[in-house]
KOLRO-276808 format. One record per residue: residue number from 1; residue in three letters; x, z, y of N, C-alpha, C in turn. Coordinates in steps of 0.1 Angstrom, whole numbers. Example, Ala and Ser with C-alpha at 12.3 -4.5 7.8 and 13.67 -1.06 7.14 Angstrom:
<nodes>
+-----+---------+-------+-------+-------+-------+-------+-------+-------+-------+-------+
: num : residuo :    nx :    nz :    ny :   cax :   caz :   cay :    cx :    cz :    cy :
+-----+---------+-------+-------+-------+-------+-------+-------+-------+-------+-------+
:   1 :     ALA :   132 :    78 :   -57 :   123 :    78 :   -45 :   132 :    78 :   -33 :
:   2 :     SER :   128 :    71 :   -22 :   137 :    71 :   -11 :   129 :    79 :     0 :
+-----+---------+-------+-------+-------+-------+-------+-------+-------+-------+-------+
</nodes>
This chain:
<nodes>
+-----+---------+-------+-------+-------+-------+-------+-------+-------+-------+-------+
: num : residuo :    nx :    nz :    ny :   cax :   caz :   cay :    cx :    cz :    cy :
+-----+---------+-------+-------+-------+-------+-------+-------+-------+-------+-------+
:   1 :     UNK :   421 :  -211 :   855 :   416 :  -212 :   842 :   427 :  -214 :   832 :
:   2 :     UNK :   426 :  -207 :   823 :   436 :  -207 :   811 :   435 :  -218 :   801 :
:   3 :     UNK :   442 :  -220 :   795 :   440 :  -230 :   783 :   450 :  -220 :   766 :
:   4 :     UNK :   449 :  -210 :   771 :   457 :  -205 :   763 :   443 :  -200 :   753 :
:   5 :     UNK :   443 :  -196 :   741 :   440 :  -189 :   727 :   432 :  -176 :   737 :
:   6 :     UNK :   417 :  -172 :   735 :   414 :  -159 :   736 :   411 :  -154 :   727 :
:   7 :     UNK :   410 :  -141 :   728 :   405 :  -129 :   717 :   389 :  -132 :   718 :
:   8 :     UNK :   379 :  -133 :   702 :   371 :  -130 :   702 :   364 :  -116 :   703 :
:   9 :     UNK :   349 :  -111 :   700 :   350 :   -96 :   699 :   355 :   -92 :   690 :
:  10 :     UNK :   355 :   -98 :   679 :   362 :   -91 :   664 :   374 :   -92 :   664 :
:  11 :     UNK :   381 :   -92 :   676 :   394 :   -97 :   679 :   401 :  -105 :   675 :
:  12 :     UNK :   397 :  -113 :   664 :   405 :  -128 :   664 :   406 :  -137 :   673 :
:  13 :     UNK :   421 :  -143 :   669 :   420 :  -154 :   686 :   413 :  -168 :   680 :
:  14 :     UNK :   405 :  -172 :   690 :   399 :  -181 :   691 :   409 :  -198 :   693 :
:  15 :     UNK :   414 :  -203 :   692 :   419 :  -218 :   697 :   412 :  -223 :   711 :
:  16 :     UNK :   421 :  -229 :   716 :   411 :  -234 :   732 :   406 :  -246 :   725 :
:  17 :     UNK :   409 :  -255 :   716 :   400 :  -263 :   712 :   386 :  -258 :   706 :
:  18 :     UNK :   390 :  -247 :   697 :   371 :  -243 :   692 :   368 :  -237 :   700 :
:  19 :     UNK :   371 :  -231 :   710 :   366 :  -226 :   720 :   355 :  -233 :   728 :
:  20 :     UNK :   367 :  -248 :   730 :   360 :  -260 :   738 :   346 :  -263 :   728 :
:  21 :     UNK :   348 :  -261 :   715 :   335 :  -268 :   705 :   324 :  -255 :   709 :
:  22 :     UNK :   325 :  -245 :   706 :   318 :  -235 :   705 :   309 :  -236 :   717 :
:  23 :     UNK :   318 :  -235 :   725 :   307 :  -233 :   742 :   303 :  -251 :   741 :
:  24 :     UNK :   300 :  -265 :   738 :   298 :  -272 :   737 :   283 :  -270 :   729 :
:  25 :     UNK :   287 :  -263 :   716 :   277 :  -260 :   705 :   261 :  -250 :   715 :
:  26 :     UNK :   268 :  -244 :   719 :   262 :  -234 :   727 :   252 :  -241 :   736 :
:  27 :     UNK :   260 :  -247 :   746 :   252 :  -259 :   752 :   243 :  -269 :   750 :
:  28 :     UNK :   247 :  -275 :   738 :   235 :  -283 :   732 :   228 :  -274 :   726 :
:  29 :     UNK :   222 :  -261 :   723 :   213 :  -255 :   719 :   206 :  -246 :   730 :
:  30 :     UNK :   208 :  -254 :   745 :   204 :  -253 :   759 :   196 :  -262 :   762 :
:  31 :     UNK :   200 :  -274 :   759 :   197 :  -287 :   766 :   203 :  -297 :   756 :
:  32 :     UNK :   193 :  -311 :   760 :   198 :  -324 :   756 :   209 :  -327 :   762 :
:  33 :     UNK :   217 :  -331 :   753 :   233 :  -339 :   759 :   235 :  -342 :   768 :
:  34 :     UNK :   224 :  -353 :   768 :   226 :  -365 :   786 :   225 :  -353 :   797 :
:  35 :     UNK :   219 :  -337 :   794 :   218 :  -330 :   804 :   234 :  -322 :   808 :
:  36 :     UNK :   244 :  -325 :   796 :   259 :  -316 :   800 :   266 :  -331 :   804 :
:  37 :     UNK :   274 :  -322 :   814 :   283 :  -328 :   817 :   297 :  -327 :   817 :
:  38 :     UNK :   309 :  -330 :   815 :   322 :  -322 :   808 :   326 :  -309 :   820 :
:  39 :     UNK :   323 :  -314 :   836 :   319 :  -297 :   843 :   316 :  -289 :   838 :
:  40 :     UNK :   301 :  -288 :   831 :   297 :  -274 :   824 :   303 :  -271 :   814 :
:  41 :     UNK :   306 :  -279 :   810 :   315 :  -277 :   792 :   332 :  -267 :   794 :
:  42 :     UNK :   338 :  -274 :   806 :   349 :  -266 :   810 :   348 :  -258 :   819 :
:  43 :     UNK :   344 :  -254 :   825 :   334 :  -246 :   830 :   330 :  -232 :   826 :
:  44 :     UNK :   322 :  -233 :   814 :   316 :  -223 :   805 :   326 :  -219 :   797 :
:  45 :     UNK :   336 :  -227 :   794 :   346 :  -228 :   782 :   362 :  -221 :   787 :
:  46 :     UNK :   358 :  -221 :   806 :   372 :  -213 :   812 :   383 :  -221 :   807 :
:  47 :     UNK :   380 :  -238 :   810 :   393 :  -243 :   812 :   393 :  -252 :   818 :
:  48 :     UNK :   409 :  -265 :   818 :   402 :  -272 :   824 :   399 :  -285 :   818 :
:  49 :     UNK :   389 :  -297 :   827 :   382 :  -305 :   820 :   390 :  -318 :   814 :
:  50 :     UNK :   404 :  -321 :   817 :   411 :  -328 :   812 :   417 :  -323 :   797 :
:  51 :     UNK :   414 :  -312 :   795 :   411 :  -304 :   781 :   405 :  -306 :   769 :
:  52 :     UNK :   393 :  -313 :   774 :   384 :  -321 :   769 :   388 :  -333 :   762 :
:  53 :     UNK :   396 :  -344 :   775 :   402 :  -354 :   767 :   416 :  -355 :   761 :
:  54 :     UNK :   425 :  -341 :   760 :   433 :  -342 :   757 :   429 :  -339 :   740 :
:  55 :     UNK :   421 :  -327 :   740 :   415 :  -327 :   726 :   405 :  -334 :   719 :
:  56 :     UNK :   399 :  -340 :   727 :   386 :  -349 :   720 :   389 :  -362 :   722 :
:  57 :     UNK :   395 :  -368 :   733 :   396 :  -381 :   738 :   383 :  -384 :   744 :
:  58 :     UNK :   371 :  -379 :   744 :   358 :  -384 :   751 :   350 :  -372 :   748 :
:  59 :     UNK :   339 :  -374 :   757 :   329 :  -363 :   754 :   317 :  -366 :   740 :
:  60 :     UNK :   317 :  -375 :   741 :   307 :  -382 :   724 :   319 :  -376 :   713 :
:  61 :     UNK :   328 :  -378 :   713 :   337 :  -369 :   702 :   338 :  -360 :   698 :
:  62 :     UNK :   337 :  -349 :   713 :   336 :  -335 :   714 :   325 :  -332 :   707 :
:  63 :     UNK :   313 :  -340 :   713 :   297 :  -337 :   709 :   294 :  -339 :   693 :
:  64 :     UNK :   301 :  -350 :   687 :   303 :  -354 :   676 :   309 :  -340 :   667 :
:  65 :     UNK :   323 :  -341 :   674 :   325 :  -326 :   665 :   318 :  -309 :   662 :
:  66 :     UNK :   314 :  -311 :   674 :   307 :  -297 :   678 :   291 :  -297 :   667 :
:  67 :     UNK :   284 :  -311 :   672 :   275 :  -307 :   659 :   280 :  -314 :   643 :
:  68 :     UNK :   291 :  -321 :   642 :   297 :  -316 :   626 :   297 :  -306 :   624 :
:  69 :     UNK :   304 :  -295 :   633 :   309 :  -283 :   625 :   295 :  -270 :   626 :
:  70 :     UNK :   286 :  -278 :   633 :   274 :  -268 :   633 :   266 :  -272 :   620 :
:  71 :     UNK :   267 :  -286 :   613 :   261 :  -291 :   600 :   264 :  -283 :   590 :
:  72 :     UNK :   278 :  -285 :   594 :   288 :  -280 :   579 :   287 :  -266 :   575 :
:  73 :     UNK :   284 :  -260 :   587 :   284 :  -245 :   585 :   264 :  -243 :   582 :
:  74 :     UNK :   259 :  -252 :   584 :   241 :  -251 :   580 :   243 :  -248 :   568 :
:  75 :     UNK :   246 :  -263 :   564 :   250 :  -273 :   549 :   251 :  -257 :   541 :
:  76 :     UNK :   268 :  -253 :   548 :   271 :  -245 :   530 :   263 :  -231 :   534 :
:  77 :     UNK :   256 :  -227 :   543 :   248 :  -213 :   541 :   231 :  -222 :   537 :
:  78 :     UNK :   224 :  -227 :   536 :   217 :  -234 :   523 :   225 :  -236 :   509 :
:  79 :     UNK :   237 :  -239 :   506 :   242 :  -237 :   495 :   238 :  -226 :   484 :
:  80 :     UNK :   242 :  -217 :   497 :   249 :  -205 :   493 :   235 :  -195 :   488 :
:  81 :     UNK :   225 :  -202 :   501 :   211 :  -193 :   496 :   196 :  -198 :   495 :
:  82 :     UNK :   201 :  -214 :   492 :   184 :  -211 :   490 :   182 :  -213 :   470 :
:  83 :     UNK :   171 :  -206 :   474 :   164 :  -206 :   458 :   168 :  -222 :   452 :
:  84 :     UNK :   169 :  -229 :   444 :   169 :  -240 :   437 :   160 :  -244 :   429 :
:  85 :     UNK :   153 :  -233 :   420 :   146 :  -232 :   415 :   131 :  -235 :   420 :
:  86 :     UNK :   126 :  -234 :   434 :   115 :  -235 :   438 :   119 :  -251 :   446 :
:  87 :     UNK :   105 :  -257 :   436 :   108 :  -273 :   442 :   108 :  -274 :   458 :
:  88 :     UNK :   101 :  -270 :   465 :   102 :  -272 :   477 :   105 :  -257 :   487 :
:  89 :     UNK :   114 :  -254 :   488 :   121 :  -246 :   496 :   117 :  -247 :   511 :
:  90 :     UNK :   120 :  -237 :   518 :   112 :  -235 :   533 :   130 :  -241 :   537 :
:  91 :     UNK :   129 :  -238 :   555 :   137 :  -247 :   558 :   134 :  -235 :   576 :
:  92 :     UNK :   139 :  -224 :   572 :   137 :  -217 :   584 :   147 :  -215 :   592 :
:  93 :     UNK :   143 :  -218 :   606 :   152 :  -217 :   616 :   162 :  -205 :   616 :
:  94 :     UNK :   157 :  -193 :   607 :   167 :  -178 :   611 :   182 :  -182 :   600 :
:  95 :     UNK :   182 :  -196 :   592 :   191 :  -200 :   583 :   203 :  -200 :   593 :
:  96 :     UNK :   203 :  -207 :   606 :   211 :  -210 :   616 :   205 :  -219 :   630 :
:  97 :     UNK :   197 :  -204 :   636 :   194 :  -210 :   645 :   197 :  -222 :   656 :
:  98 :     UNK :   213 :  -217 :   660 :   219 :  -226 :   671 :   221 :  -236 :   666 :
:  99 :     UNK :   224 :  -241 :   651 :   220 :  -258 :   645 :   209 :  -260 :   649 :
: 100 :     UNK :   194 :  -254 :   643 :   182 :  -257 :   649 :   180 :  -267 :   662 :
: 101 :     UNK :   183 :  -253 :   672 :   178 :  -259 :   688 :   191 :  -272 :   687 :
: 102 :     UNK :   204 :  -273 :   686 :   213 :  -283 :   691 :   205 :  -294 :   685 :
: 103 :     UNK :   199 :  -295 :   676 :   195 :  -305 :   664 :   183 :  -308 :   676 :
: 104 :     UNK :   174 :  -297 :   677 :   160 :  -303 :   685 :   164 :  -309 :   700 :
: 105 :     UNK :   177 :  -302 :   706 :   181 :  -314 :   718 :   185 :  -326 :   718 :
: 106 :     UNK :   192 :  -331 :   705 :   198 :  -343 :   703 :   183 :  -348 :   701 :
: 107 :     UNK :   171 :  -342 :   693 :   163 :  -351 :   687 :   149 :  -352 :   703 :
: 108 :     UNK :   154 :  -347 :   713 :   145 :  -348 :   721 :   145 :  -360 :   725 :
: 109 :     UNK :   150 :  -369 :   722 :   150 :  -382 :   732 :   148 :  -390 :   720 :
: 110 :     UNK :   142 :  -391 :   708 :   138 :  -399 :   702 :   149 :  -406 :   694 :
: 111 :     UNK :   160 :  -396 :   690 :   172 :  -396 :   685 :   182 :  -406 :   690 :
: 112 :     UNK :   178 :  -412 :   702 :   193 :  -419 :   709 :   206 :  -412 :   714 :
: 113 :     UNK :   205 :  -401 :   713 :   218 :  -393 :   714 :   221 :  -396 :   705 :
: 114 :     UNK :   216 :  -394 :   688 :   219 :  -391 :   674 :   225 :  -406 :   673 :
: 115 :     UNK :   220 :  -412 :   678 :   220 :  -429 :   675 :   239 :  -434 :   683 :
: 116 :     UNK :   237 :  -429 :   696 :   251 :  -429 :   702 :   262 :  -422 :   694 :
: 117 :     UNK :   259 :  -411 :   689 :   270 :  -405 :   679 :   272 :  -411 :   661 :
: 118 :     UNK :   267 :  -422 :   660 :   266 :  -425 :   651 :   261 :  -415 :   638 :
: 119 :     UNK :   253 :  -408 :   638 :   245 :  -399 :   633 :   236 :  -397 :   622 :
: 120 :     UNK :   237 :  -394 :   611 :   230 :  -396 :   599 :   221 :  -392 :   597 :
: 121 :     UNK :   215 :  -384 :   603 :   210 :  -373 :   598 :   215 :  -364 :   590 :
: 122 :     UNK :   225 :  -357 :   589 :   231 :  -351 :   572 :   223 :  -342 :   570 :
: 123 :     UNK :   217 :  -329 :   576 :   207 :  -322 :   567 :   195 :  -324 :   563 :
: 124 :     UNK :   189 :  -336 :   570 :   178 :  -341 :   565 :   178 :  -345 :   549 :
: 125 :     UNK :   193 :  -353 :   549 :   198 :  -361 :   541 :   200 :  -355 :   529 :
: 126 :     UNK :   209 :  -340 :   534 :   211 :  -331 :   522 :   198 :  -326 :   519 :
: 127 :     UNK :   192 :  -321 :   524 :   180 :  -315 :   520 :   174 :  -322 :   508 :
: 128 :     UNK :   170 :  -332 :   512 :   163 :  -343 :   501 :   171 :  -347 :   492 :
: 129 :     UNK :   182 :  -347 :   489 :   193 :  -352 :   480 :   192 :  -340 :   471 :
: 130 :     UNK :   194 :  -325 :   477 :   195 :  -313 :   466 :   181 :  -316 :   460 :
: 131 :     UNK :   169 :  -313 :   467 :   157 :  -312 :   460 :   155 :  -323 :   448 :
: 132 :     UNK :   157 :  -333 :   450 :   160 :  -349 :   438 :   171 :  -341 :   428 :
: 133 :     UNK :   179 :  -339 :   432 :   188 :  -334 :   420 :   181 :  -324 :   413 :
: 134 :     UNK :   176 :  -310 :   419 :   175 :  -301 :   411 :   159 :  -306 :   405 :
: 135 :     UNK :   154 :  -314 :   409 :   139 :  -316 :   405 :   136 :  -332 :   403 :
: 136 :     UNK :   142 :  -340 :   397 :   145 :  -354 :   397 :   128 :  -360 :   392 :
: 137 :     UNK :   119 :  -352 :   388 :   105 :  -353 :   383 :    98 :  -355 :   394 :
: 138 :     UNK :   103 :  -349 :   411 :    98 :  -352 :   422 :    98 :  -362 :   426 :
: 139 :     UNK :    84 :  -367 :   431 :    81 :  -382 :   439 :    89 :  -379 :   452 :
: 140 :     UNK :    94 :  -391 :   455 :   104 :  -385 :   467 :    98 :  -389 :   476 :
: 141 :     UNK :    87 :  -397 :   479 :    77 :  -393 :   486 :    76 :  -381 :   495 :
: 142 :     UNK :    70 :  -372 :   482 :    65 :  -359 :   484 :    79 :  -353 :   492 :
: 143 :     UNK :    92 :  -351 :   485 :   100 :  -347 :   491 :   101 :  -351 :   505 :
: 144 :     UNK :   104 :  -362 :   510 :    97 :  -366 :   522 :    91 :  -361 :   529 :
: 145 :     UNK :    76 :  -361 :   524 :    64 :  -356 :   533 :    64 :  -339 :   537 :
: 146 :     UNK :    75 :  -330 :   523 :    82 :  -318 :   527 :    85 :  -315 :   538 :
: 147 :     UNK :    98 :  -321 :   538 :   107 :  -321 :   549 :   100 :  -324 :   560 :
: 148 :     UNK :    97 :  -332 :   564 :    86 :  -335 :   574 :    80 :  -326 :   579 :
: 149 :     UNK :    72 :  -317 :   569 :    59 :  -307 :   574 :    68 :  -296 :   578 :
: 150 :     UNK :    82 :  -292 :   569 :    90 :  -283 :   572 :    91 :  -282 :   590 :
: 151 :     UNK :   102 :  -295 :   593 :   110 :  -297 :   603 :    98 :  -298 :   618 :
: 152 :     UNK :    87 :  -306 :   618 :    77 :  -306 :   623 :    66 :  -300 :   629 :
: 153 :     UNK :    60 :  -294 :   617 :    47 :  -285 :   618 :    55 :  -273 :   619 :
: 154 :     UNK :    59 :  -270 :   607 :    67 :  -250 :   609 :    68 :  -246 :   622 :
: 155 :     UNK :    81 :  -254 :   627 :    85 :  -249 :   638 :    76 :  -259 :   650 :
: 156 :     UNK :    67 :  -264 :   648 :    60 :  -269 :   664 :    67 :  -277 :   670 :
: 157 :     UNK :    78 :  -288 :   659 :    77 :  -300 :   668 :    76 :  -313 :   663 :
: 158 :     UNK :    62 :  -312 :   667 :    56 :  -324 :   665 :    61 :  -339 :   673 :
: 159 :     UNK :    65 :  -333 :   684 :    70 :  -341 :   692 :    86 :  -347 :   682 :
: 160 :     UNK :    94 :  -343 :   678 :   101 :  -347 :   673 :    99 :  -355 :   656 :
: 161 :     UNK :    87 :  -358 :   651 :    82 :  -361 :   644 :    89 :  -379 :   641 :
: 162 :     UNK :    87 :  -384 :   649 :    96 :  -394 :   648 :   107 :  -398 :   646 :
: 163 :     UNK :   115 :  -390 :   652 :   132 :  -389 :   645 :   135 :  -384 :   633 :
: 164 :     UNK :   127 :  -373 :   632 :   125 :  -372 :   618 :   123 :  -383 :   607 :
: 165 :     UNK :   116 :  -390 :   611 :   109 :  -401 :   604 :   119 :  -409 :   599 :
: 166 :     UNK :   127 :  -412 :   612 :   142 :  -423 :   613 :   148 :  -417 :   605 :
: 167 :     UNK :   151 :  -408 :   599 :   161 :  -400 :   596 :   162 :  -400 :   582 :
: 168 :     UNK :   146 :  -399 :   573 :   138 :  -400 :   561 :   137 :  -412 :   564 :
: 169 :     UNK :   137 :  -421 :   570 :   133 :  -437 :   570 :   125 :  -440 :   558 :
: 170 :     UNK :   113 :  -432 :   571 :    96 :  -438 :   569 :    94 :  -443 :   578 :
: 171 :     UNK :    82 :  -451 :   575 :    77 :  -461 :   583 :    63 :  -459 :   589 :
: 172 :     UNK :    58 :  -463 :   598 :    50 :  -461 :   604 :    38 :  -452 :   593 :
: 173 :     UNK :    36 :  -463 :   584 :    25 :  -458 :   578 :    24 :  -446 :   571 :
: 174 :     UNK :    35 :  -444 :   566 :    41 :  -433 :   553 :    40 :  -423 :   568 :
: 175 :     UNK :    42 :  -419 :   575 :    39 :  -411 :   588 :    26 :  -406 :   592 :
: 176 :     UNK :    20 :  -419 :   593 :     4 :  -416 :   593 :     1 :  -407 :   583 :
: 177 :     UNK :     1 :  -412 :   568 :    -2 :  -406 :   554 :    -3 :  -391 :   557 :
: 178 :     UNK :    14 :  -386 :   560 :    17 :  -371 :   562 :     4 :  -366 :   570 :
: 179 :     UNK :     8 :  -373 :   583 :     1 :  -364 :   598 :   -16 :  -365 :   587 :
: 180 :     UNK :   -24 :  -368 :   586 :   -36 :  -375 :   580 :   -35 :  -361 :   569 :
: 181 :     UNK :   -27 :  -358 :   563 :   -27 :  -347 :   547 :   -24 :  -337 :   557 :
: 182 :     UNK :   -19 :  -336 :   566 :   -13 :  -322 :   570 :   -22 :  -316 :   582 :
: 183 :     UNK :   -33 :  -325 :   588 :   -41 :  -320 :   597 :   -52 :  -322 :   593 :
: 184 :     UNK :   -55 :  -325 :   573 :   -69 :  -329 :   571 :   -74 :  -310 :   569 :
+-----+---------+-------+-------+-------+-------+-------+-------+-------+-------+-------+
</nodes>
C-alpha cells in the first residue's frame, strides 16, 4: 500500500490525507461509525492504518473532519442555490446526497456518535438561522416544525426524528405538536 498522492479521474492528484477523509466520508454514508473500524478505512483508502494517526491522531478526529468537510461543502452549495425568497425552502437530498446518508448514520443511534464528536448540528443550525434572517416575521417555531417535516417525513426518517429534535432543541412536547400537525 502506497501512502503517496493519487491521480483522481479528472486527473488531479488527490493528497493521501483527503484521500484518507474521502474514503472515510464514503464509509459513513455506508454505515454508522461504531460499524468502521480504522481497517476498513485503510483498507478502502490503500494505505496504511498508522496513517490515520499520523494524520488525524485518532479516528473521532478523522470522523470529525470527514463530516466537517462534508457540512462545509452542503453549507456553501445551499448558499449558492437555494431560493431565499421562499420562506420555507425544501431541503432535498439530491443537494448532496453523501452528506445526507453520513448525517442519517451518525443520526442512527440517537445522535451519540454526534454527541462523541462534539457535534452541533451545523445544518440544522444553518438552516434555521438563514430562514430567521431572510424572514425574521417567522415564528421560529414554525421554522422548527419546517425543518423537522423536511429532514423526517420527506425523506422517511421518522426514526431519526429525535435527533433531530436535539439538534432544534425541542422538547418533548413541541415534538408531539409537529408529529400531531403533520399526521392530522
Amino acid at each position: 500500500m502506497s501512502d503517496r498522492s493519487k491521480p483522481e479521474a479528472d486527473g488531479k492528484k488527490v493528497s493521501t490525507r483527503q484521500r484518507i477523509v474521502e474514503t472515510t466520508q464514503e464509509l459513513l454514508a455506508q454505515r454508522p461509525p461504531g460499524l468502521i473500524i480504522n481497517k476498513d478505512i485503510a483498507d478502502a483508502a490503500k494505505v496504511r492504518q498508522s496513517l490515520i494517526y499520523y494524520y488525524f491522531g485518532s479516528q473521532a478526529d478523522l470522523m470529525r473532519e470527514a463530516m466537517l468537510q462534508l457540512t462545509e461543502a452542503y453549507i456553501a452549495r445551499r448558499k449558492a442555490s437555494v431560493d431565499r425568497s421562499e420562506t420555507f425552502p425544501r431541503l432535498p437530498i439530491s443537494d448532496h446526497e453523501l452528506w445526507w446518508r453520513a448525517a442519517a448514520n451518525f443520526s442512527a443511534d440517537s445522535g451519540h456518535a454526534y454527541s462523541k464528536l462534539n457535534w452541533e448540528y451545523p445544518v440544522v443550525q444553518f438552516e434555521y438561522n438563514e430562514i430567521l434572517a431572510h424572514h425574521p416575521e417567522t415564528d421560529p417555531s414554525e421554522v422548527k416544525r419546517h425543518i423537522l417535516r423536511e429532514i423526517c417525513f420527506n425523506f422517511g426518517w421518522v426514526v431519526y426524528k429525535d435527533t433531530v429534535a436535539v439538534g432544534l432543541n425541542m422538547d418533548a412536547e413541541a415534538l408531539r405538536a409537529v408529529e400531531r400537525d403533520i399526521l392530522a
